[in-house]
MIDOSE-1310 file (N, C-alpha, C; in nm, 2 decimals, decimal comma, always signed):
residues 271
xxxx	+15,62/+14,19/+8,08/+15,56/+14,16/+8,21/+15,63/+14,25/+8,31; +15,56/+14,31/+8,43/+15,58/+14,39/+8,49/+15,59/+14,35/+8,62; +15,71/+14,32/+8,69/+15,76/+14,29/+8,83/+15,71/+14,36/+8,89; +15,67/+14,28/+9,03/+15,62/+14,36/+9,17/+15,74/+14,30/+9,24
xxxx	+15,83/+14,24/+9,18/+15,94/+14,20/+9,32/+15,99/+14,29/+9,37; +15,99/+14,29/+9,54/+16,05/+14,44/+9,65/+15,98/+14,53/+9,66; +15,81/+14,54/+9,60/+15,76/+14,63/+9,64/+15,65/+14,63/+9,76; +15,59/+14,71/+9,82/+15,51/+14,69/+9,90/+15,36/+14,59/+9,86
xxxx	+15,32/+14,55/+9,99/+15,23/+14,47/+9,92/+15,10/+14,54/+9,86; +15,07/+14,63/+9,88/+14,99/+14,77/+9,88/+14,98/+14,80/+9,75; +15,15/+14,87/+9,71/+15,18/+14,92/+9,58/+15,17/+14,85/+9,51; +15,17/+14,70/+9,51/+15,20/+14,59/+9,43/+15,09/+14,55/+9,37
xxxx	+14,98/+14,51/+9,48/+14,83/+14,51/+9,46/+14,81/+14,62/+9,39; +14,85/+14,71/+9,36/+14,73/+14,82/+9,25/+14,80/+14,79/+9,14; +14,91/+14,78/+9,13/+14,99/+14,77/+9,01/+14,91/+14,67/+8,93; +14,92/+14,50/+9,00/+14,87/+14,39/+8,94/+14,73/+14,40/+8,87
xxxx	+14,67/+14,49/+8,99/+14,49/+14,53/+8,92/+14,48/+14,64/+8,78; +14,59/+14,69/+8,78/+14,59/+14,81/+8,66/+14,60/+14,73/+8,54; +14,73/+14,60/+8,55/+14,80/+14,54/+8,47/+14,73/+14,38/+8,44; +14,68/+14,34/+8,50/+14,68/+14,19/+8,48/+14,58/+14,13/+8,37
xxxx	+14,47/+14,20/+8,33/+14,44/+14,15/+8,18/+14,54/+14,16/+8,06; +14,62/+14,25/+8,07/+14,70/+14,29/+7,94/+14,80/+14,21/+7,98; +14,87/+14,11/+8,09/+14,95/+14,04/+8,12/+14,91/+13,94/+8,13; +14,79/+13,88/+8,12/+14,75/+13,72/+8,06/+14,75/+13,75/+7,98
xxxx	+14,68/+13,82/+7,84/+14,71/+13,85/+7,71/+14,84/+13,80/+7,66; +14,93/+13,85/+7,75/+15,11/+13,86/+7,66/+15,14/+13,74/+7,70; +15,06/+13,66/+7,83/+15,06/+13,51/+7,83/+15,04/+13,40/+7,80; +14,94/+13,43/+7,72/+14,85/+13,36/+7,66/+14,94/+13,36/+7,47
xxxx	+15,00/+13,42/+7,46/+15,06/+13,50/+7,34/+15,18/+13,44/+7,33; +15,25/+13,39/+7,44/+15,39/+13,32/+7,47/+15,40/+13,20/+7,36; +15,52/+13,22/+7,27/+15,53/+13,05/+7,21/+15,50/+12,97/+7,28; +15,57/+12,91/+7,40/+15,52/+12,83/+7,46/+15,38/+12,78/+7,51
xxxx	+15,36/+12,87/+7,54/+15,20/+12,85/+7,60/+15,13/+12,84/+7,48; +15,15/+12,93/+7,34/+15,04/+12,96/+7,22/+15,05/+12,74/+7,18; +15,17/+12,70/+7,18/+15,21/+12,56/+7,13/+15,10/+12,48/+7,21; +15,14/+12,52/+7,36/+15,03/+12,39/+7,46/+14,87/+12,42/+7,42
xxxx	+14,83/+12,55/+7,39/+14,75/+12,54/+7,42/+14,65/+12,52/+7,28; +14,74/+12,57/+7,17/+14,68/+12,51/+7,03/+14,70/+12,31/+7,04; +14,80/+12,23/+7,13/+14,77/+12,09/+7,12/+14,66/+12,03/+7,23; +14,60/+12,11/+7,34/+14,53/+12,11/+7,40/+14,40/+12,10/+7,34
xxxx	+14,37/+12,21/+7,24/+14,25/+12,17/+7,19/+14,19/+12,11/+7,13; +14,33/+12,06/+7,01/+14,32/+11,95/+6,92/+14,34/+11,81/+6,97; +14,35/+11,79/+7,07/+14,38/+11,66/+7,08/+14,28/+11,62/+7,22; +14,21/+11,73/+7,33/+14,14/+11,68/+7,45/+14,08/+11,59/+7,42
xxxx	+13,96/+11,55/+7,30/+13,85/+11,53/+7,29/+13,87/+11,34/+7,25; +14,04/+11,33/+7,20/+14,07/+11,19/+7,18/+14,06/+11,12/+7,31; +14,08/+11,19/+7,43/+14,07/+11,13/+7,57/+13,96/+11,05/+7,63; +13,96/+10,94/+7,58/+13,82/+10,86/+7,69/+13,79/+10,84/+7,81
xxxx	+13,93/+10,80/+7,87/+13,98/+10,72/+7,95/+14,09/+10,82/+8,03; +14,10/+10,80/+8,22/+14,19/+10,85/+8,26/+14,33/+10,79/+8,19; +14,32/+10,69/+8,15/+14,47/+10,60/+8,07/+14,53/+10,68/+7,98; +14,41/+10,72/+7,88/+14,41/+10,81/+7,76/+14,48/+10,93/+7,80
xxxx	+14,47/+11,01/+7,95/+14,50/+11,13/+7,94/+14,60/+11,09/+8,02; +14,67/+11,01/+8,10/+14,77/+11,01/+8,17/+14,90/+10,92/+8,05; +14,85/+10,90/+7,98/+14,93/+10,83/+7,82/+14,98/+10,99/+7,74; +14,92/+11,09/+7,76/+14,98/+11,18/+7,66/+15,03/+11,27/+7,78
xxxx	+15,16/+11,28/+7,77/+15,20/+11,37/+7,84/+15,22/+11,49/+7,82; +15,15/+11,57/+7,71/+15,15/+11,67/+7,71/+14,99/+11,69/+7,75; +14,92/+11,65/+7,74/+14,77/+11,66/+7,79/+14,78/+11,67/+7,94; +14,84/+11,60/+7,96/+14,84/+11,52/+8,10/+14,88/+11,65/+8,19
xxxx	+14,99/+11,73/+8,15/+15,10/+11,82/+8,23/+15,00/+11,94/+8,17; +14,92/+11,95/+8,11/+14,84/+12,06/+8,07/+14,74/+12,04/+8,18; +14,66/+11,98/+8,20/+14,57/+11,97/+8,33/+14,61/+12,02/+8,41; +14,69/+11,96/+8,44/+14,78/+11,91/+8,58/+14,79/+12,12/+8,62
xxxx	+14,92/+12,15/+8,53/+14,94/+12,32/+8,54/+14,79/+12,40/+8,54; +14,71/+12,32/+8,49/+14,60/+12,45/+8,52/+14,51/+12,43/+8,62; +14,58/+12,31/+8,73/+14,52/+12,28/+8,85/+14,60/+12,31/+8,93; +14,71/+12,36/+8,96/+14,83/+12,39/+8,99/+14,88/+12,31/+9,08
xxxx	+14,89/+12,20/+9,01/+14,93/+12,04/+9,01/+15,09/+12,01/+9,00; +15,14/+12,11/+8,91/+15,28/+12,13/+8,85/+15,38/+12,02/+8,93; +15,36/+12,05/+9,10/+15,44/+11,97/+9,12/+15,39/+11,81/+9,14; +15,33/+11,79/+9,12/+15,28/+11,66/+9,16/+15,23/+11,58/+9,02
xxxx	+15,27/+11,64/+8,87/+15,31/+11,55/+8,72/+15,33/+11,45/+8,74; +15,47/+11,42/+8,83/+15,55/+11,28/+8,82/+15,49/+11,16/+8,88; +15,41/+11,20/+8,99/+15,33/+11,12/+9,10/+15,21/+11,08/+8,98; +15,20/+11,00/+8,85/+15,08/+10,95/+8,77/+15,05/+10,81/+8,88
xxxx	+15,10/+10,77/+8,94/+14,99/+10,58/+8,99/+14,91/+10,68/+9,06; +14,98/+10,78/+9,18/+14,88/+10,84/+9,22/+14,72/+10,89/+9,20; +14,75/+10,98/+9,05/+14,68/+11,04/+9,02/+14,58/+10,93/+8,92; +14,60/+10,87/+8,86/+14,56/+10,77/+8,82/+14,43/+10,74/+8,89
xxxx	+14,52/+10,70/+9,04/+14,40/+10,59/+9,13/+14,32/+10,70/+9,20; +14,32/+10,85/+9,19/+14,26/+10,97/+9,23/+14,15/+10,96/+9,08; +14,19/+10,94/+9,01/+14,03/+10,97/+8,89/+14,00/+10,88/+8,86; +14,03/+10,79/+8,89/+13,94/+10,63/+8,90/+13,84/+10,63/+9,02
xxxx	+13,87/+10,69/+9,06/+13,82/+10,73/+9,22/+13,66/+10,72/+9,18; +13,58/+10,61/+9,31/+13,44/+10,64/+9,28/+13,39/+10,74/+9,38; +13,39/+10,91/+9,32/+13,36/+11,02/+9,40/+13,23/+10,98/+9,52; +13,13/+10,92/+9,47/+13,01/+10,86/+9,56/+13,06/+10,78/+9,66
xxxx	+13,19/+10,72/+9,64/+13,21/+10,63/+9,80/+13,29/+10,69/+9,90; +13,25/+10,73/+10,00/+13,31/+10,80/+10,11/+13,51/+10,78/+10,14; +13,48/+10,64/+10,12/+13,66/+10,55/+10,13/+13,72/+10,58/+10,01; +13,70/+10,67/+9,89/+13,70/+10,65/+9,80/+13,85/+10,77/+9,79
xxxx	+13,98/+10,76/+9,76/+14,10/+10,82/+9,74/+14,06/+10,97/+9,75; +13,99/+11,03/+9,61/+13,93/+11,15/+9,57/+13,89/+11,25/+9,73; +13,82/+11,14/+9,81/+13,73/+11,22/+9,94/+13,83/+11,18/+10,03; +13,92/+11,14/+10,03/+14,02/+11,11/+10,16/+14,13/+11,20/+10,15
xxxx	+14,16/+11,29/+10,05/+14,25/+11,40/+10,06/+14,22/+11,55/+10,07; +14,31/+11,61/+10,16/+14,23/+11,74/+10,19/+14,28/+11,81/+10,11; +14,34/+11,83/+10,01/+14,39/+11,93/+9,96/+14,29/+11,95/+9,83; +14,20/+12,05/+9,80/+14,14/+12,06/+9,71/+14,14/+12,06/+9,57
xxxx	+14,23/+12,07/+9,57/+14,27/+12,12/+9,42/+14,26/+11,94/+9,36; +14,27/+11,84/+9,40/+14,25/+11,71/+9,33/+14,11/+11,64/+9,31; +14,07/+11,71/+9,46/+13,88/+11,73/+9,38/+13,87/+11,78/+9,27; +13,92/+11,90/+9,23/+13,88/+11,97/+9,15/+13,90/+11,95/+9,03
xxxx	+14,04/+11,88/+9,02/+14,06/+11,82/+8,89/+13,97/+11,72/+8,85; +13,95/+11,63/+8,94/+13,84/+11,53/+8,92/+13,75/+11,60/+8,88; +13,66/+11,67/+8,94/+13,51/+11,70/+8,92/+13,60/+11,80/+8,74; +13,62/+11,85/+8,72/+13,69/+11,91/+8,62/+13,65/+11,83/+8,47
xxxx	+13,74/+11,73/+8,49/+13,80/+11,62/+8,37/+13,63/+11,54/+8,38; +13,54/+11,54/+8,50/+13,47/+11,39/+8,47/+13,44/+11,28/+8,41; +13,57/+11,16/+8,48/+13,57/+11,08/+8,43/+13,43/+10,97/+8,47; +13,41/+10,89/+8,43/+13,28/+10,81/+8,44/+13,39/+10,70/+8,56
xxxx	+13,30/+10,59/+8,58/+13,32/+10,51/+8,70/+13,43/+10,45/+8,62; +13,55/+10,39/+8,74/+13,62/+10,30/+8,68/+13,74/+10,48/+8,57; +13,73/+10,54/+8,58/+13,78/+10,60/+8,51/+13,78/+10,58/+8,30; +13,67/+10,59/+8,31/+13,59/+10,59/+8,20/+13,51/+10,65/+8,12
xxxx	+13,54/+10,74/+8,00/+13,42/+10,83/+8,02/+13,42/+10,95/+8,02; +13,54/+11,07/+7,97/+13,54/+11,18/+7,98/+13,46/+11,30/+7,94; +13,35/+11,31/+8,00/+13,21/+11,37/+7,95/+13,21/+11,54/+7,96; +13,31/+11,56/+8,07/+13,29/+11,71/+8,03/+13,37/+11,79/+7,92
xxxx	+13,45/+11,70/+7,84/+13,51/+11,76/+7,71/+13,39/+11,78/+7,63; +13,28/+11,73/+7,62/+13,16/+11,78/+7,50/+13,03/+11,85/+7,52; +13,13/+11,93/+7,62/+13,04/+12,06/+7,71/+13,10/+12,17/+7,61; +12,98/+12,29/+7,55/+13,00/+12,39/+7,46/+13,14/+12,44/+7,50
xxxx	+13,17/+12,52/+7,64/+13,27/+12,63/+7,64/+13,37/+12,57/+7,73; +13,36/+12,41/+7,79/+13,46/+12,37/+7,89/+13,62/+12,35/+7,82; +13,65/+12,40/+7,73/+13,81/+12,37/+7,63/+13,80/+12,51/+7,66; +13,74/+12,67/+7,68/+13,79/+12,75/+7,68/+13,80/+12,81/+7,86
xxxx	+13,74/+12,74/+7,88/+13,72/+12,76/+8,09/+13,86/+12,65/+8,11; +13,91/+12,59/+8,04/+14,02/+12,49/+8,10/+14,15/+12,56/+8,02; +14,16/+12,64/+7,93/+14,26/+12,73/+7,85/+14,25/+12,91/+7,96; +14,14/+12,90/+8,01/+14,17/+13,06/+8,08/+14,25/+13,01/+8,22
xxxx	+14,17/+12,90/+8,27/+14,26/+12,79/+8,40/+14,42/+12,83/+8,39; +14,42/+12,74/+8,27/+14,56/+12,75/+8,23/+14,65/+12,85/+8,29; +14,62/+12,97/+8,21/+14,69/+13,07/+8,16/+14,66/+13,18/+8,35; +14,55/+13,15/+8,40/+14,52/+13,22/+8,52/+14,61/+13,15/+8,60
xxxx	+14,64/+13,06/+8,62/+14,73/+12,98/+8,74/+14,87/+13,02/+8,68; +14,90/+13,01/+8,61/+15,09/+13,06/+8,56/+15,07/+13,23/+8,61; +14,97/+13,30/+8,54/+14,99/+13,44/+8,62/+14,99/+13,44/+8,77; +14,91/+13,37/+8,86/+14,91/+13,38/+8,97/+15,04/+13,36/+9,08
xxxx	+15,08/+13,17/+9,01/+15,19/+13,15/+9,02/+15,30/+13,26/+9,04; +15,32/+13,28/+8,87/+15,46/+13,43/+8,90/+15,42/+13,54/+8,97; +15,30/+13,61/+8,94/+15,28/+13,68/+9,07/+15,31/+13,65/+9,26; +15,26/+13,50/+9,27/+15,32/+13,47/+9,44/+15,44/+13,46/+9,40
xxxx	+15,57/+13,44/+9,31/+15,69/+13,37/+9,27/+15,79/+13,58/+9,36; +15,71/+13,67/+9,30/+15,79/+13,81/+9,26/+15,73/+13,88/+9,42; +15,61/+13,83/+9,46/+15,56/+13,89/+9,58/+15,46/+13,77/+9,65; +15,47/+13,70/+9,75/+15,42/+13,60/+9,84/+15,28/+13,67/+9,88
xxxx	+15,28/+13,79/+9,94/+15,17/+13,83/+9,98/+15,09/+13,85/+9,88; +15,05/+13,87/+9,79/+15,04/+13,96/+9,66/+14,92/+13,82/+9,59; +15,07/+13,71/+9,60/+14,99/+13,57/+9,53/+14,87/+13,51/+9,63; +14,92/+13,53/+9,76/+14,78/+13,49/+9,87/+14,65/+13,56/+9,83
xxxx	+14,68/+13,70/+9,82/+14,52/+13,80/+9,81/+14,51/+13,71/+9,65; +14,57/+13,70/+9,60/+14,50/+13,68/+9,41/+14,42/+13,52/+9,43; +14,47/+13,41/+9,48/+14,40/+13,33/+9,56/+14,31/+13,33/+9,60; +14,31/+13,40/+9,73/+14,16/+13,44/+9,78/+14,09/+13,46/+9,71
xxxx	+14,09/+13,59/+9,62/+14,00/+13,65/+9,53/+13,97/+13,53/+9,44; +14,00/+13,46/+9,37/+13,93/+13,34/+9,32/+13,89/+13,24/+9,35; +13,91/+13,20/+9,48/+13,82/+13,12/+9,56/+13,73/+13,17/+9,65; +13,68/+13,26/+9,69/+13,63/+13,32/+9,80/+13,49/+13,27/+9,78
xxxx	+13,46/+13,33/+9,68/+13,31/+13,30/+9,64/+13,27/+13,13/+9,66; +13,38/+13,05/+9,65/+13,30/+12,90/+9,65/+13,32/+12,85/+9,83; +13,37/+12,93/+9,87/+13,38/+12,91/+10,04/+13,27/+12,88/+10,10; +13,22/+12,72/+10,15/+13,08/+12,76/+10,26/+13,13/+12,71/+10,33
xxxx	+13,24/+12,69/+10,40/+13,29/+12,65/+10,57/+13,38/+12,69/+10,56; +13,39/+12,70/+10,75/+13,53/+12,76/+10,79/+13,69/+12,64/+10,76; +13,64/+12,51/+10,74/+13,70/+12,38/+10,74/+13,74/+12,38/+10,56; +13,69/+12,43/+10,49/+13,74/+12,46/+10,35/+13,89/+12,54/+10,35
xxxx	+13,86/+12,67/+10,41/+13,94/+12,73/+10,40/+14,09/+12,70/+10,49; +14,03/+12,62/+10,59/+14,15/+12,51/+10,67/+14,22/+12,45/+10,60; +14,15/+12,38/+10,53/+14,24/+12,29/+10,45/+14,31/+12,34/+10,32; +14,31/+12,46/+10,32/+14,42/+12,52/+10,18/+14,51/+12,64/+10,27
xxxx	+14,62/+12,60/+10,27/+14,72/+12,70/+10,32/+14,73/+12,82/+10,25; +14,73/+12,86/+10,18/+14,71/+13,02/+10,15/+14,56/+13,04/+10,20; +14,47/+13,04/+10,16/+14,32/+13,04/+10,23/+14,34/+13,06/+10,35; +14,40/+13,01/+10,41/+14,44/+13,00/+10,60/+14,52/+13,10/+10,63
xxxx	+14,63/+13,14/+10,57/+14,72/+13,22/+10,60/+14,65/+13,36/+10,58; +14,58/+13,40/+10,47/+14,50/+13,49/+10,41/+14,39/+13,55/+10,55; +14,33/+13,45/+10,57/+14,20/+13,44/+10,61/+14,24/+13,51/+10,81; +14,34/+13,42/+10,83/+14,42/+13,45/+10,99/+14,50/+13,62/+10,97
xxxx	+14,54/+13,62/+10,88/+14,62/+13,75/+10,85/+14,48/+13,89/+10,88; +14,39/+13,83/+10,78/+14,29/+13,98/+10,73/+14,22/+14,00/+10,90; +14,19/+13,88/+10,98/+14,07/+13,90/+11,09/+14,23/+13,89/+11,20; +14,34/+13,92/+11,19/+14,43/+13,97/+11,34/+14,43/+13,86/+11,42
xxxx	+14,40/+13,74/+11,36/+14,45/+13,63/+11,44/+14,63/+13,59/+11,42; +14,68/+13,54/+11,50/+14,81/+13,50/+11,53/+14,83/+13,38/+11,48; +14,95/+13,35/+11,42/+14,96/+13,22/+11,30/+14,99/+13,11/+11,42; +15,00/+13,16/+11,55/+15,02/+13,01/+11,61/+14,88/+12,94/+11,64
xxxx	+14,77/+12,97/+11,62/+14,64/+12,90/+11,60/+14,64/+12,82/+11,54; +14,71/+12,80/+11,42/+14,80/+12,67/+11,34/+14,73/+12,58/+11,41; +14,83/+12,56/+11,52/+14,85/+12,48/+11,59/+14,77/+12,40/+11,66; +14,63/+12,46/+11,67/+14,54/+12,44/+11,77/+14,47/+12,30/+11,73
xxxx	+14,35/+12,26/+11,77/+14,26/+12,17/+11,72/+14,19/+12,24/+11,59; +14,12/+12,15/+11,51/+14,11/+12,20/+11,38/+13,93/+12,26/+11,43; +13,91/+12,20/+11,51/+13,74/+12,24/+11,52/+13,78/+12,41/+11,60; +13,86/+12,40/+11,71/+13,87/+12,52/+11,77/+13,93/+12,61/+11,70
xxxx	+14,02/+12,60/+11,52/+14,04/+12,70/+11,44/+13,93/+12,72/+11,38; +13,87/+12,67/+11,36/+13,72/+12,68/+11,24/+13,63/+12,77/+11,35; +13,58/+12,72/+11,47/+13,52/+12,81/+11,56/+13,56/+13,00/+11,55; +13,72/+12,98/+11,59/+13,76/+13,09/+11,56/+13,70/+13,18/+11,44
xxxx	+13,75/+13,11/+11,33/+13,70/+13,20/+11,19/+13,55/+13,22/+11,19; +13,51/+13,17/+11,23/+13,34/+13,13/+11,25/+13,28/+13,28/+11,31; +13,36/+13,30/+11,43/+13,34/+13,42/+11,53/+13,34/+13,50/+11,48; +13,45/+13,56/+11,39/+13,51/+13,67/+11,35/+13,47/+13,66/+11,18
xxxx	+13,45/+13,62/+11,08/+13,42/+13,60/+11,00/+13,25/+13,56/+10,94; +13,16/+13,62/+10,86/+13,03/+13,58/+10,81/+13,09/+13,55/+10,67; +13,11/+13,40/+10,64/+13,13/+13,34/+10,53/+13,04/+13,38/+10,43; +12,89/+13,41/+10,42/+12,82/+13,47/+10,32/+12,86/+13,56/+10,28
xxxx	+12,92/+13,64/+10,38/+13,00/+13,80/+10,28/+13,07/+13,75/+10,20; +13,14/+13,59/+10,16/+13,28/+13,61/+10,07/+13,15/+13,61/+9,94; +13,02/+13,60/+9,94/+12,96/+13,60/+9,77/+12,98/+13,72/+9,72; +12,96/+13,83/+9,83/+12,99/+13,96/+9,77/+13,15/+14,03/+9,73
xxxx	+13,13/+14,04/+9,68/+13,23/+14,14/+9,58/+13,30/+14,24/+9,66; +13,24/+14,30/+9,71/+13,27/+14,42/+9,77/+13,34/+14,43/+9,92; +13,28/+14,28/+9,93/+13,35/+14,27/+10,11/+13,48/+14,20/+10,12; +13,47/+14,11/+9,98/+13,60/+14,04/+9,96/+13,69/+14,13/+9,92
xxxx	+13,71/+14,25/+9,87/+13,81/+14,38/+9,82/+13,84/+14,41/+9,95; +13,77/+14,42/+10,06/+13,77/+14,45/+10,17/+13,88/+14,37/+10,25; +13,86/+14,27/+10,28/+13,91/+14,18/+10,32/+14,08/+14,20/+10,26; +14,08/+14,17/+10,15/+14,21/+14,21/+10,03/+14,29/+14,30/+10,11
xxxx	+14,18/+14,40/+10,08/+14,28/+14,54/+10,14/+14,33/+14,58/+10,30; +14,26/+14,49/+10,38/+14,29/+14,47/+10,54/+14,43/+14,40/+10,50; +14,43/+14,25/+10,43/+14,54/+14,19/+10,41/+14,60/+14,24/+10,36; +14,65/+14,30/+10,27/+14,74/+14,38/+10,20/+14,82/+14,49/+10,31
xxxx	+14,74/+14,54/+10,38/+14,78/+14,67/+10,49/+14,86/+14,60/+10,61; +14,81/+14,47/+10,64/+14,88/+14,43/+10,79/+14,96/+14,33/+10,74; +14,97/+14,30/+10,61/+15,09/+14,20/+10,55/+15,18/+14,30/+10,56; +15,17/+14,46/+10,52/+15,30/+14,57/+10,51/+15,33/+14,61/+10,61
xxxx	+15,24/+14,63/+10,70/+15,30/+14,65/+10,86/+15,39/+14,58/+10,96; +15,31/+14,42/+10,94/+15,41/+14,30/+11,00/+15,53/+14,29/+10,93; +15,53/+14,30/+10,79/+15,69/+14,32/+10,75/+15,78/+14,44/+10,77; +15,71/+14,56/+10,79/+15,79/+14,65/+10,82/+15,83/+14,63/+10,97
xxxx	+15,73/+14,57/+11,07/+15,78/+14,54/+11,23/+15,90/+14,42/+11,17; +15,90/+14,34/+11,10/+15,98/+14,22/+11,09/+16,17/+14,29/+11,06; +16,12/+14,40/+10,97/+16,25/+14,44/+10,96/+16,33/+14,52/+11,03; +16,21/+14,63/+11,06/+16,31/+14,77/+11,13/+16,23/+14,78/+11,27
xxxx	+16,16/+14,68/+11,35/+16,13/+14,70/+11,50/+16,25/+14,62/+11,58; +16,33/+14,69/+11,62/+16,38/+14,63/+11,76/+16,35/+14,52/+11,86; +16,22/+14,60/+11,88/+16,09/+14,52/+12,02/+16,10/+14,37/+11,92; +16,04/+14,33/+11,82/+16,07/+14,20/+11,80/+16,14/+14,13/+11,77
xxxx	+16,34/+14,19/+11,78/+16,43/+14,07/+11,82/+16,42/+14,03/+11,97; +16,38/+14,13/+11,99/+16,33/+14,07/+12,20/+16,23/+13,97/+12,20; +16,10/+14,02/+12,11/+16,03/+13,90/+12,15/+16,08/+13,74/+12,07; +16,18/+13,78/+11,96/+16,24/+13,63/+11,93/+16,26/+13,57/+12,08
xxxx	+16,41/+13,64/+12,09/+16,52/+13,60/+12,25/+16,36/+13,57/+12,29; +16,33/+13,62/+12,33/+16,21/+13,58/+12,48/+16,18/+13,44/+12,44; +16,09/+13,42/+12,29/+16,02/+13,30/+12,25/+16,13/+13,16/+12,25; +16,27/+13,20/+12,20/+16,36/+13,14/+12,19/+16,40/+13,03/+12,36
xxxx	+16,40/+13,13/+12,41/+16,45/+13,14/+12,56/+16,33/+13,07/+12,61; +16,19/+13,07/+12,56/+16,11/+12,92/+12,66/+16,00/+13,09/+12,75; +16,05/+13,20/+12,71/+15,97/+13,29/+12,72/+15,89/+13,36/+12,62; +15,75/+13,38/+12,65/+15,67/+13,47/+12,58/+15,58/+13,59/+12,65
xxxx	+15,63/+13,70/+12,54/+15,59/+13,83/+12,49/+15,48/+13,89/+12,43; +15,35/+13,88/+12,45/+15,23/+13,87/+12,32/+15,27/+14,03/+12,27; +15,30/+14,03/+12,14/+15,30/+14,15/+12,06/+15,14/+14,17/+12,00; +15,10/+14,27/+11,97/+14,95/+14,29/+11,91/+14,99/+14,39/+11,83
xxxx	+14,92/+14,44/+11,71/+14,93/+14,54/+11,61/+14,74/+14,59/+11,62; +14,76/+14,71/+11,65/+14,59/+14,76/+11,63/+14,55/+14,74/+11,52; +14,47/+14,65/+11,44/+14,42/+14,65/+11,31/+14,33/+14,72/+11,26; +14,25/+14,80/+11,35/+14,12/+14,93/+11,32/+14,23/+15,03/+11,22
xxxx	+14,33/+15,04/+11,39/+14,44/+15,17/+11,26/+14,52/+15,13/+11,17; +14,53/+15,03/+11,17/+14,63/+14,98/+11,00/+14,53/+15,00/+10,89; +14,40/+14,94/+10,96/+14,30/+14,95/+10,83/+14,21/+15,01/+10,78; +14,16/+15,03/+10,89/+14,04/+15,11/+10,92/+13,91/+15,06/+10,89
xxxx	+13,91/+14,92/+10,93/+13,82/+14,83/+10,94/+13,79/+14,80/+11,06; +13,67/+14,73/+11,10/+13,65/+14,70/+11,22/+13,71/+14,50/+11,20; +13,77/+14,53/+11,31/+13,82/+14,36/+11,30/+13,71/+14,24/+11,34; +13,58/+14,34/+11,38/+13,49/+14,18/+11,42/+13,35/+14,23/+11,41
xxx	+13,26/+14,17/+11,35/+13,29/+14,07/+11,28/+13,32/+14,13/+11,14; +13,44/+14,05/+11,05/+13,41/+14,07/+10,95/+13,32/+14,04/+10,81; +13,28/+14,14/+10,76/+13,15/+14,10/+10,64/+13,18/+14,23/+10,51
């Protein structure tokens, strides 16, 4: 496996694109992973019941990592009362959390009502779409682990396409951070009301371009360019230990970076 730790985010991004099928291969290849993922297949299909999969804890922690759940294993009452979840009722645990990724498991596993019922195991190719899961979230993973910026764009690039609101992408912090970074917005919009950040992206952003291919590379490579610039200001600009002192001090300095010339994109709208 080939480290991108300490290199630009630029350099790093081509490296990963030259390299990354031949580095899930060698992942997929790992004892470790070859063990989970030969007991994953042989055993999904004894699962009826959310009980059934949260009883085998190697099943269980197999999901979980290919939802990149990893840290949230130990939390089972939780998750439990998450796939028991009746998706149809509004009040329902499943629709009352914003973080996506536990939809996703749900709609994923589909358990029947009551958590009963595991029907997309005897779907032709869903054992090998839940074994590529797998093995794509551990590469992603160490990829953000060796380079932060690096794991945001690989992110994006696999969710972009299911994006239809600006409020999707709110609610996943790399999504947000990605999304604010590529269109030259300022991370203190954080802060703001959630309707008047979604507005924002709204403005500057045509969500139907993320189906295309071509716009999302785009997008990639804006972020990739002004992630390397703001770190190289972060390191070797002077002007912004001033604007710390300033911000520190109850004073503010609006710094701007031209994003046409870093990227040579037009910053609005993007598509």
């Amino acid at each position: 496996m080939i480290s991108i730790s300490g290199m630009s985010g630029n350099l790093a991004m081509r490296l990963v694109d030259a390299t990354e099928s031949k580095e899930q291969v060698l992942l997929r290849s790992q004892p470790q992973n070859a063990r989970e993922i030969e007991y994953f297949r042989e055993n999904i299909d004894k699962v009826d019941t959310v009980d059934d999969l949260i009883g085998d804890y190697r099943l269980y922690s197999f999901v979980m990592k290919a939802h990149d759940l990893e840290d949230q294993i130990f939390g089972k009452a939780m998750m439990e009362k998450i796939l028991k979840s009746n998706i149809e009722e509004d009040d329902a645990l499943v629709n009352k959390l914003t973080d996506s990724r536990f939809k996703e498991l749900y709609n994923t596993m589909g358990f029947g009502t009551d958590g009963v019922g595991n029907i997309n195991t005897m779907l032709g190719n869903w054992k090998n779409r839940m074994v590529d899961k797998f093995i794509d979230t551990q590469y992603v993973n160490g990829k953000a682990d060796e380079n932060e910026a690096v794991g945001i764009a690989l992110e994006f690039r696999r969710k972009a396409a299911d994006v239809s609101s600006a409020y999707e992408i709110l609610a996943d912090a790399d999504m947000a951070t990605f999304v604010r970074t590529a269109l030259g917005l300022p991370a203190v919009i954080a802060g703001l009301d959630i309707d008047r950040q979604a507005a924002l992206i709204n403005e500057r952003l045509d969500l139907e371009s993320l189906q295309d291919p071509e716009a999302v590379e785009k997008l990639v490579t804006r972020y990739m360019a002004i992630s390397d610039a703001t770190s190289d200001l972060t390191t070797n600009n002077a002007a912004l230990q001033i604007l710390s002192n300033n911000v520190t001090s109850g004073s503010f300095v609006p710094v701007t970076i031209d994003i046409t010339a870093v990227t040579g994109f037009s910053p609005y709208k993007a598509r």
